[in-house]
N, C-alpha and C positions, 0 to 999 in steps of 0.2 A: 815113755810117752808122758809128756805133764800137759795138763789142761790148768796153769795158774786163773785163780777167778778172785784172789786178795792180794794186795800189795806184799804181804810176806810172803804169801806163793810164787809173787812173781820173781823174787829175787831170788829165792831157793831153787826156782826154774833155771834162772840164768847161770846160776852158778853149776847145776848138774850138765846141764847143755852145754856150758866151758869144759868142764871136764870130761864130754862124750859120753855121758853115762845116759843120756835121754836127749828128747827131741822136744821141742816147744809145742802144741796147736797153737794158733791164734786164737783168741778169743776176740770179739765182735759185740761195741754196747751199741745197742738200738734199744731205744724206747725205755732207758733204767734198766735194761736187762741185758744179760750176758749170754752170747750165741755161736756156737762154733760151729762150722760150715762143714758138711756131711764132709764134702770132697775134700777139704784139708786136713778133717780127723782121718778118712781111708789113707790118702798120700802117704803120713805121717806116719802111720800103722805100718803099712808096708815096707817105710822106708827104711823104719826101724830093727823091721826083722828082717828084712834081708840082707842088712849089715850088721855083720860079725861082731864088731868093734865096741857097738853099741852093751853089748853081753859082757864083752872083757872088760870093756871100763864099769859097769853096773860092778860086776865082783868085787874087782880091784877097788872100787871105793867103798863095798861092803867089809873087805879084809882090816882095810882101814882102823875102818868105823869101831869093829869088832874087836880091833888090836887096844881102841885108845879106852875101853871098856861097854859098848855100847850103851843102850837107854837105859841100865841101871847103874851104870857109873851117872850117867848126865844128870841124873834125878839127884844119886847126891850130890854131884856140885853144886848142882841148883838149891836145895835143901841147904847146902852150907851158907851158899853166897847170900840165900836170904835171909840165913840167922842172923848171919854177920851185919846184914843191911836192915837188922830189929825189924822185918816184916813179920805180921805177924800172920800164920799160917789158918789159922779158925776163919779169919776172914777173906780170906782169898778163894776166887770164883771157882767153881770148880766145873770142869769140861770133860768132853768124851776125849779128848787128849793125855789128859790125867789119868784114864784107865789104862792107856796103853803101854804104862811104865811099870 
């Protein structure tokens, strides 16, 4: 189940929902803010776990992921592609993202 509420989220959404790994909510802007409707996060929940499919493709795109090295391959590609691109590392922002690798 993905609740996207940033333009990166939402694309990361679409592309897991392509590949059946998860389900969209909608998300809802009223008033600057971002609202998801009880009855479409329930739907959504249910729908998810009462199909099977949802779970095999989850895996299968973990097996994947796990094969191409997961988050501590990614970090050093990233780490290389920045040397190479002379970013320099002391000044770049650092997030709770950053710790999860």
């Amino acid at each position: 189940m993905i609740i996207p509420t940033y333009s990166e989220r939402e694309s990361n959404a679409r592309r897991i929902a392509a590949l059946g790994a998860g389900a969209i909510v909608s998300v809802e802007h009223a008033s600057g803010e971002k609202r998801v409707r009880v009855d479409d996060l329930r739907a959504t929940v249910r729908h998810v776990l009462r199909d099977p499919s949802f779970t095999h493709n989850a895996k299968r795109m973990g097996e994947r992921l796990r094969a191409y090295g997961g988050p501590v391959r990614a970090a050093r590609l990233i780490e290389r592609f920045s040397q190479r691109a002379g970013v320099d590392r002391r000044n770049a922002p650092r997030s709770s993202a950053a710790c999860l690798v």
